[in-house]
ROSE-4610 file (N, C-alpha, C; in Angstrom, 1 decimal, always signed):
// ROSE-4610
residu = [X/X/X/X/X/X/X/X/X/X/X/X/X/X/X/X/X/X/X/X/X/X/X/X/X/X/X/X/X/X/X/X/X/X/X/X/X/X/X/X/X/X/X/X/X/X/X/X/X/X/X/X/X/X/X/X/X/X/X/X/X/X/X/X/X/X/X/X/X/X/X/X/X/X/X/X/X/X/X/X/X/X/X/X/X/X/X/X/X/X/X/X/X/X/X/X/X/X/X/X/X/X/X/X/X/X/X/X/X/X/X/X/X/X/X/X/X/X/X/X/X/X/X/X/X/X/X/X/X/X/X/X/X/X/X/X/X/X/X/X/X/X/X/X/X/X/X/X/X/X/X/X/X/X/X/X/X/X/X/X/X/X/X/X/X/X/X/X/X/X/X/X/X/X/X/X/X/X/X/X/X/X/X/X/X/X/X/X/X/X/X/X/X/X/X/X/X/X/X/X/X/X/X/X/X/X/X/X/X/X/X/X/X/X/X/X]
num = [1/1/1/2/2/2/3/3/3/4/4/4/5/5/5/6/6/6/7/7/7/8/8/8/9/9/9/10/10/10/11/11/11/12/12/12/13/13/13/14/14/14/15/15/15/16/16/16/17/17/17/18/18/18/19/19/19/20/20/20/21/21/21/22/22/22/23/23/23/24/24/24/25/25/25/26/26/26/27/27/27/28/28/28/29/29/29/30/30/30/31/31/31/32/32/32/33/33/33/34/34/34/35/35/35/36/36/36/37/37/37/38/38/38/39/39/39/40/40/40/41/41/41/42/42/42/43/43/43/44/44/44/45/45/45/46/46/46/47/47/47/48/48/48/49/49/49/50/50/50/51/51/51/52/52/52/53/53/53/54/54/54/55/55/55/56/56/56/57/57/57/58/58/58/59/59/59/60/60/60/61/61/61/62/62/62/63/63/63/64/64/64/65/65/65/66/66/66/67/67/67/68/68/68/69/69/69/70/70/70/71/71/71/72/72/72]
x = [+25.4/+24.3/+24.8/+23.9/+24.2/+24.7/+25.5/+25.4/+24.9/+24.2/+23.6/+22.0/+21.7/+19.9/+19.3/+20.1/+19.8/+19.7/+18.8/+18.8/+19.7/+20.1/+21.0/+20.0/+20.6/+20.6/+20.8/+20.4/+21.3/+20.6/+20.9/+20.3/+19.7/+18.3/+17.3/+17.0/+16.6/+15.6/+14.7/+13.8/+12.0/+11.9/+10.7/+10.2/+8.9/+8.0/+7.5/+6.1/+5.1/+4.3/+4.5/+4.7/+5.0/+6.3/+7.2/+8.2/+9.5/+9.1/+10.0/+10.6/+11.9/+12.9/+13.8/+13.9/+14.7/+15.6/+16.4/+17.0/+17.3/+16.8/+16.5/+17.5/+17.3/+17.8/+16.7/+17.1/+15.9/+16.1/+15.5/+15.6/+15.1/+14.6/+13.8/+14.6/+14.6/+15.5/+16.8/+17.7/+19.1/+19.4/+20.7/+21.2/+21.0/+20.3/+20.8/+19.2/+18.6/+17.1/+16.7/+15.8/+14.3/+13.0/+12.3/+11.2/+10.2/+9.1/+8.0/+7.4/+6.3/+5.2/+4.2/+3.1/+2.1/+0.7/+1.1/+0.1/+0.8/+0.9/+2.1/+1.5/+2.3/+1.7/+1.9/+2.3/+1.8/+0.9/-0.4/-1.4/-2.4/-2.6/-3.1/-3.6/-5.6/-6.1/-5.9/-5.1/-4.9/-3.7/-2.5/-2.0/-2.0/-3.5/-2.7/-4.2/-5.0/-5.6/-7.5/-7.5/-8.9/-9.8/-9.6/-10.9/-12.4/-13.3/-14.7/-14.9/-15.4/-16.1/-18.0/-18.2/-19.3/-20.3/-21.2/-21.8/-23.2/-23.0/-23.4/-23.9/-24.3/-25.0/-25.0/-23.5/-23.2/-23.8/-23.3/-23.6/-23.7/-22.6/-22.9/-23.7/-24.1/-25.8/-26.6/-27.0/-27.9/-28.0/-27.2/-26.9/-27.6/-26.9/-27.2/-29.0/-29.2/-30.6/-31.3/-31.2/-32.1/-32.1/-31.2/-30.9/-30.8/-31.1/-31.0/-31.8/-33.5/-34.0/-34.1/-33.0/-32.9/-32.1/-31.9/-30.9/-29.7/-29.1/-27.6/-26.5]
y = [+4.0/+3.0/+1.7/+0.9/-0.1/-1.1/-2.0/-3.2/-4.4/-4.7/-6.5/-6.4/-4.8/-4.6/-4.3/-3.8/-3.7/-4.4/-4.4/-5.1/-5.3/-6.3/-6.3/-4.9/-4.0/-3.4/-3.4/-4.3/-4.5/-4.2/-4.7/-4.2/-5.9/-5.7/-6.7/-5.7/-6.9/-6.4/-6.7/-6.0/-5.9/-5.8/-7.0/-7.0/-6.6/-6.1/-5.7/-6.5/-7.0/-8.0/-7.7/-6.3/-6.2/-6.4/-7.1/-7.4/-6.7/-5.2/-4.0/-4.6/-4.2/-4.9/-3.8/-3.3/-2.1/-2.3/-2.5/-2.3/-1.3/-1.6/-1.0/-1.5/-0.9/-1.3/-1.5/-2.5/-2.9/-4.2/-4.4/-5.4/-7.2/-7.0/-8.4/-9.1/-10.4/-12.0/-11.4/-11.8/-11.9/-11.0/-10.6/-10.0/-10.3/-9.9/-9.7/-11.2/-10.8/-11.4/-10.9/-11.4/-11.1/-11.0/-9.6/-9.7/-9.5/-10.5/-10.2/-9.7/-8.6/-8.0/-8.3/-8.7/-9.1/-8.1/-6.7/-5.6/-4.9/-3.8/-3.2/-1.5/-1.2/-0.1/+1.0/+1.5/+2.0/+1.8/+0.8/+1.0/+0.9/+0.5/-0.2/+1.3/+1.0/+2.5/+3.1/+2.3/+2.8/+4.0/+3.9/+5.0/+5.7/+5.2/+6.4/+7.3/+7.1/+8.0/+8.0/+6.7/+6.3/+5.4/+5.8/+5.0/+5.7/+5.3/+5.3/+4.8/+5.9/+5.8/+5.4/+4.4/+3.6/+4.0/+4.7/+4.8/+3.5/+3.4/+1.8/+2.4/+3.4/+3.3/+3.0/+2.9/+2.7/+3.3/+3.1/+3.7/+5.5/+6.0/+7.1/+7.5/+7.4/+7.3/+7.7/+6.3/+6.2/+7.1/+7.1/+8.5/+9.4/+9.9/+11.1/+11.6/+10.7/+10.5/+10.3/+9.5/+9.9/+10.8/+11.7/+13.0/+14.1/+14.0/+15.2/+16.4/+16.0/+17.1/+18.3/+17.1/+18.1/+19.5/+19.6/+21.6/+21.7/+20.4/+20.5/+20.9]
z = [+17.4/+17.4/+18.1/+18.6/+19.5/+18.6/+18.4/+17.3/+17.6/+17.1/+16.8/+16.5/+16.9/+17.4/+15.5/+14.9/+13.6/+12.3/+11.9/+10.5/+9.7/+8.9/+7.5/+6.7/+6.2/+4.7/+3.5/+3.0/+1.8/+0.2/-1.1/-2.2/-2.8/-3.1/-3.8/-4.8/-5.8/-7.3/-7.0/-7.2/-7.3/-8.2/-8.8/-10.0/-10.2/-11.2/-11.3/-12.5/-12.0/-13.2/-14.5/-15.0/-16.2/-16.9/-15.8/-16.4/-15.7/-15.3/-14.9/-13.9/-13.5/-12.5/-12.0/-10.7/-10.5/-9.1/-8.9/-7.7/-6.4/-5.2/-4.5/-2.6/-1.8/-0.6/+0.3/+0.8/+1.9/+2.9/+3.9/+4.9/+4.4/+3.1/+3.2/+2.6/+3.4/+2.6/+2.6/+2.0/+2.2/+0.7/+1.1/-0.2/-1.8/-2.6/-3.8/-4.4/-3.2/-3.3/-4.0/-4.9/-5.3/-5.1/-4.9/-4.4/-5.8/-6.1/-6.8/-6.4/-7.3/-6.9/-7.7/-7.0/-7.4/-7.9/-7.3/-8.1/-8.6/-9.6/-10.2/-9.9/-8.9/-8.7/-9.7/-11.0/-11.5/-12.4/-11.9/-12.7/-11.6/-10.2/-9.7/-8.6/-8.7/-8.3/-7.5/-6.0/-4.7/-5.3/-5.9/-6.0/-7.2/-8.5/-8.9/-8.9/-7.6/-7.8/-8.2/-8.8/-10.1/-9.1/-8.1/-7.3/-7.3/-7.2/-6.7/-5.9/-5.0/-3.7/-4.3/-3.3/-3.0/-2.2/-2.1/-1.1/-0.7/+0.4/+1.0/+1.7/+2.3/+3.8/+4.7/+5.2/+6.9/+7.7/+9.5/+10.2/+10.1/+9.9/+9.6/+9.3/+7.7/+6.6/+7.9/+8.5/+8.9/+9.9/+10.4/+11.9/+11.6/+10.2/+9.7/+9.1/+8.2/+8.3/+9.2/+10.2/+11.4/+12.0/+12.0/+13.1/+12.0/+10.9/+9.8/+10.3/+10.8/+10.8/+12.5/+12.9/+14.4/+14.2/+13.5/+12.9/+13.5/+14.0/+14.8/+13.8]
């Protein structure tokens, strides 16, 4: 590997809103940093899953509806 072109690696604690705090390796801030998290991904719907989809009627919708009864 070339040297100087690479990041520091090093280990920060990530905290977690509920309190939870785990240590991890990663590029951000300087060693033995703290990163807060402000959504706590195990409850938060993007990952675990509990989303509802919205139907609004975008372009598509409407694509679709107007060209429904051509039999394509």
């Amino acid at each position: 590997m070339k040297s100087g072109i690479h990041p520091d690696y090093h280990f920060i604690t990530v905290t977690l809103p509920s309190g939870t705090e785990y240590v991890t390796r990663s590029t951000y801030g300087e060693a033995n940093a703290t990163l807060a998290l402000d959504i706590d991904p195990s409850t938060h719907p993007a990952w675990t899953g509990n989303t509802q989809q919205v139907a609004r009627g975008g372009r598509v919708t409407k694509f679709n509806n107007r060209f429904a009864n051509l039999g394509i």
